[in-house]
N, C-alpha and C positions, 0 to 999 in steps of 0.2 A: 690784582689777581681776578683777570674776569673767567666766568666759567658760559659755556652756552651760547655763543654768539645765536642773535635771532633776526631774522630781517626787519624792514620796516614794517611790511608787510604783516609778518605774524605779529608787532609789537602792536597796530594800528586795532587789531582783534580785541585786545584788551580796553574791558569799560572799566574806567577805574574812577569816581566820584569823589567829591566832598560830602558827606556826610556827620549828625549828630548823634551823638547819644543818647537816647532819652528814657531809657527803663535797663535796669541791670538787677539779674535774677540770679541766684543760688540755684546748681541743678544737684538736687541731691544725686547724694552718690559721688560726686565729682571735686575730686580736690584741688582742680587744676581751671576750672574751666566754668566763665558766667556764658548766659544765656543773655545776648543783648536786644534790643528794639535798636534798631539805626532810623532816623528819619531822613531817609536821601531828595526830600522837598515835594511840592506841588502834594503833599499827602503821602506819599511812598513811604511807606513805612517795610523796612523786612529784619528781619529775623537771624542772627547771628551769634552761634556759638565761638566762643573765643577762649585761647588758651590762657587768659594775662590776672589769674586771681594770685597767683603768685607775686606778680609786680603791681597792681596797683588795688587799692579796695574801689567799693562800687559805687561811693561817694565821691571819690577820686575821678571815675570815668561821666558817673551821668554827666552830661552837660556837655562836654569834650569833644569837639571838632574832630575828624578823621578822614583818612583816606580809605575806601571800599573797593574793593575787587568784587563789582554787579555781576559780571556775566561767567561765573566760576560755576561749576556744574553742581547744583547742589548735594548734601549730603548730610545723612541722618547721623549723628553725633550725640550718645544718651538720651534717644528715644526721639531728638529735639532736630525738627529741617532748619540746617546752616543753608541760606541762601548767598552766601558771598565770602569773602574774609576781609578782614579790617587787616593793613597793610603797617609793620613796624620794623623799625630797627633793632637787630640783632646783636648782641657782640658775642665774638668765639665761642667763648665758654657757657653763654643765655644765663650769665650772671644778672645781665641787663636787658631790659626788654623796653623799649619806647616806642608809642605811638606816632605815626608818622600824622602831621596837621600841617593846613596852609597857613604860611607866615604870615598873612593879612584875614581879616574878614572877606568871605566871598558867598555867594550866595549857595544854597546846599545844594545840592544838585550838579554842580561846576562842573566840567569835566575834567580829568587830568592830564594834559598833554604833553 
């Protein structure tokens, strides 16, 4: 079931990196949602709120390899700038939630193509 066909074109738009996890915050008020540090390499560090305190704790995530969507428009989310979103797999119901990772070690920064 595909939805949206998109061309190469608008696909090639998207920055989508390797990035780590390096700091996972509590935003009060928020029952859903950490405050993460991503470090996408060479020092880049940004700033990303994330819906996943339901599926994993924040012990769980520091350290954790992921995939970034950089150049996503950002947006203020409990007072806090989401620079990007970290990219997961869904199922139907969002009984499940998983972070998408590269299957091997690769440098941060990677891109995704």
């Amino acid at each position: 079931m595909v939805e949206g066909i998109v061309t190469f074109n608008e696909w090639s738009k998207l920055d989508l990196r390797v990035g780590k996890i390096v700091k996972v915050e509590e935003i009060e008020g928020a029952d859903k949602l950490y405050k993460l540090e991503v470090d996408l390499g060479e020092g880049n560090i940004v700033n990303l709120v994330a819906g996943l305190k339901k599926y994993y704790n924040k012990k769980d995530l520091k350290g954790k390899k992921c995939v970034v969507f950089c150049n996503l428009k950002p947006k203020i989310m409990k007072g806090i700038k989401s620079e990007g979103m970290i990219l997961a797999a869904v199922n139907e119901d969002e009984s499940k939630v998983v972070l998408i990772a590269p299957e091997k070690d690769i440098e941060l920064g990677s891109r995704i193509r």
